[in-house]
C-alpha positions, 0 to 999 in steps of 0.5 A: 317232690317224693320221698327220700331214699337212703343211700350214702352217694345221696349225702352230698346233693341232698346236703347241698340242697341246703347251703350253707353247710359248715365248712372248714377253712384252709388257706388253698388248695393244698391246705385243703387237701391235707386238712381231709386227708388228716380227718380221713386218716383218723376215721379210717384207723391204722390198717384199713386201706383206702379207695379214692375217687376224684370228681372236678366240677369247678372252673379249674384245670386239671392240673389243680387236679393233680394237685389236689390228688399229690396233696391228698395221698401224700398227707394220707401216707404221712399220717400211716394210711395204706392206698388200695384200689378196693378197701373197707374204707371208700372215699370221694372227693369233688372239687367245686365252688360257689360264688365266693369260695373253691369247696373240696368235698369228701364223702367217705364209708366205712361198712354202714358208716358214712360221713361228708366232710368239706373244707373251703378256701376264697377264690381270688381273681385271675389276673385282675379279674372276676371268676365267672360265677355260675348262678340260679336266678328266679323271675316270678311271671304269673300267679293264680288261684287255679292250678298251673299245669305248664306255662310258655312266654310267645312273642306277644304275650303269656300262654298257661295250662290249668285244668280246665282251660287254656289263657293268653295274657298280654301286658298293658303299657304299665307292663301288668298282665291282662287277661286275653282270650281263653279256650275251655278244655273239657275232658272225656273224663274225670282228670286224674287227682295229681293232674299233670299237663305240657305245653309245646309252643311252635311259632303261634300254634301250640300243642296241650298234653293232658292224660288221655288227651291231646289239644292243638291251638293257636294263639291269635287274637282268638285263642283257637283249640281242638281238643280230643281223646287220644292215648298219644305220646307225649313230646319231651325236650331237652333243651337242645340235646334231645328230644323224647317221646314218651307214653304217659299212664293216664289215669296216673301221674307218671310216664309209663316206660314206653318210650321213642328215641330221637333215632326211631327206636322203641325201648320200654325202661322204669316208669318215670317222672321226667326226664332230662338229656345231658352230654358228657365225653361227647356223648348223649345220656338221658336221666330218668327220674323214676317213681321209686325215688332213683335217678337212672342214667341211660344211653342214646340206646336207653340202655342203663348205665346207673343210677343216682339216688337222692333227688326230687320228681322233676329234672329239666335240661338246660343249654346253658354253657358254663364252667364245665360239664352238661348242666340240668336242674332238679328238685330235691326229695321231699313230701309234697306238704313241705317247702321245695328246692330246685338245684343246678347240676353238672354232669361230667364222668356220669356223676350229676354234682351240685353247683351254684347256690339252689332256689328255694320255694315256700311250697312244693314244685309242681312241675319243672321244664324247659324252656329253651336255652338257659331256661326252665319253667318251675310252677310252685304251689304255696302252701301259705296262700295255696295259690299256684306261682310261675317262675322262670329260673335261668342259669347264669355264667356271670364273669 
């Protein structure tokens, strides 16, 4: 977790990091339109003209699309408006959903003034049957006293990271862990007071990334490792979209910029905290959560193509296949000392926007990655008990 930044195209993720929000009742799609467009009307004031941009990440076709942008300007013209390419007053509507309802969300400014309005509307089957509901679910795998760096499930059993060692865990006939074989890790050096560490797991071998350190292992019926000083680069994947190396500053928290692309290119970008690979247009971009609090969007060539303010340290990427858009999960903004909460995004027109309900935790997450597939691997620290929780979040298309 870090420290909020401001911003108004931060309003709607970080209002949707806390669902329920208020939202006001129409009847459909069109009733929806024209409730905003009528709020728009009387924020904006006669004379001022009005931009608009339009974002679908809900399971409707384009057509509800053109739909929604008749219903919207006509309502606006009614009500005296004057539509502009530019204009003082800046207005965004994204068509989503929930389990249970379509929501079209506006954000609008004005000068240094802004507001996020939202009207919903129930979603009924198609044809007799249930819409695929995108969802969020958490698994709690294994608690500890000791911090939890990373964790991997292996065919066999459970692998976890802490600071000063690597345990295998394998279940019992009640299905409870048991503790197997552990290798200590003796560092050259005092680690850094935010430590961080990766796992990377291939068949029964695995691999530690630790600041300054690098460990190779095997889990067998005696976990094996080896352990030395190294200022390697650290492997970063993405699901199945992409694989990062990036160099991690030792003695800090963060990667330090330097990073090699999947192509073999070489490219120096902001210092960051993790980062995720997404597809959009046929096309691969990576979203780097950087330290000062922005999101930045980058290129197959790591270039810069934006930026999006308002999340949390940690994104992941994920290969699940739902609705529509490439789908990663982050955390949200926050102080280290509060509750967090991780969110389901869509990316789609190099716009990240919230979808399904977010998982909320009783203290700040630590550290977020993938797992493969539709899974990602969150390690919480409860500020209640002060022990250190793994928990598997995977998404979900439901039907």
């Amino acid at each position: 977790m870090i420290a909020a930044v401001k911003g108004w195209r931060a309003v709607l993720p970080a209002l949707l990091f806390i669902l329920p929000m208020a939202a006001l009742a129409a009847d459909d799609l069109n009733g929806a339109a024209r409730e905003l467009a009528r709020r728009t009307v009387a924020y904006a004031g006669k004379g001022d003209a009005i931009s608009i941009a339009y974002h679908n990440v809900s399971s409707l076709t384009p057509a509800a699309m053109e739909q929604l942008r008749h219903g919207f300007e006509t309502a606006l013209q009614e009500g005296g408006a004057r539509l502009s390419d530019t204009g003082p007053v800046e207005t965004r509507l994204t068509l989503s959903e929930d389990q249970t309802q379509y929501l079209l969300i506006e954000e609008v400014r004005k000068a240094d003034d802004r507001q996020v309005w939202m009207a919903a509307w129930k979603r009924e089957p198609a044809g007799g049957r249930t819409p695929a509901r995108i969802t969020l679910d958490r698994k709690r795998i294994w608690d500890q006293t000791e911090q939890i760096l990373d964790a991997v499930l292996t065919d066999t059993g459970l692998l976890v990271l802490s600071p000063g060692k690597v345990s295998f865990y394998v279940r019992d006939a009640s299905g409870q862990w048991q503790a197997g074989p552990s290798a200590a890790i003796l560092p050259a050096k005092p680690w850094p007071r935010d430590l961080r560490g990766h796992l990377r797991l291939s068949g029964q071998n695995f691999q530690a990334f630790l600041p300054g350190m690098s460990c190779t292992g095997t889990v067998d019926a005696v976990l094996s490792t080896n352990c030395r000083a190294a200022d390697e680069p650290w492997l970063l994947e993405s699901g199945g979209r992409g694989i990062l190396l990036a160099n991690f500053a030792a003695g800090r928290n963060y990667f330090d910029g330097r990073v090699v692309t999947q192509a073999g290119a070489r490219r120096t970008v902001a210092p960051f905290y993790s980062a995720a690979a997404v597809e959009d247009q046929g096309r691969t971009f990576w979203l780097l959560a950087l330290v000062d609090g922005r999101a930045q969007i980058v290129d197959a060539s790591f270039e810069t193509v934006g930026t999006i303010p308002g999340w949390g340290s940690d994104v992941a990427g994920v290969d699940a296949q739902c609705g529509s858009g490439s789908q990663f999960l982050a955390t949200k903004a926050g102080d280290s000392n509060e509750p967090d909460a991780v969110q389901l995004f869509a990316f789609g027109n190099r716009v990240a926007s919230p979808i399904a309900v977010p998982v909320t935790f009783s203290g700040p997450v630590m550290a977020l990655w993938p797992l493969g597939g539709a899974s990602v691997l969150a390690v919480e620290r409860d500020l209640t008990t002060g022990r250190y929780a793994a928990y598997v979040l995977t998404v979900g298309c439901g039907g």
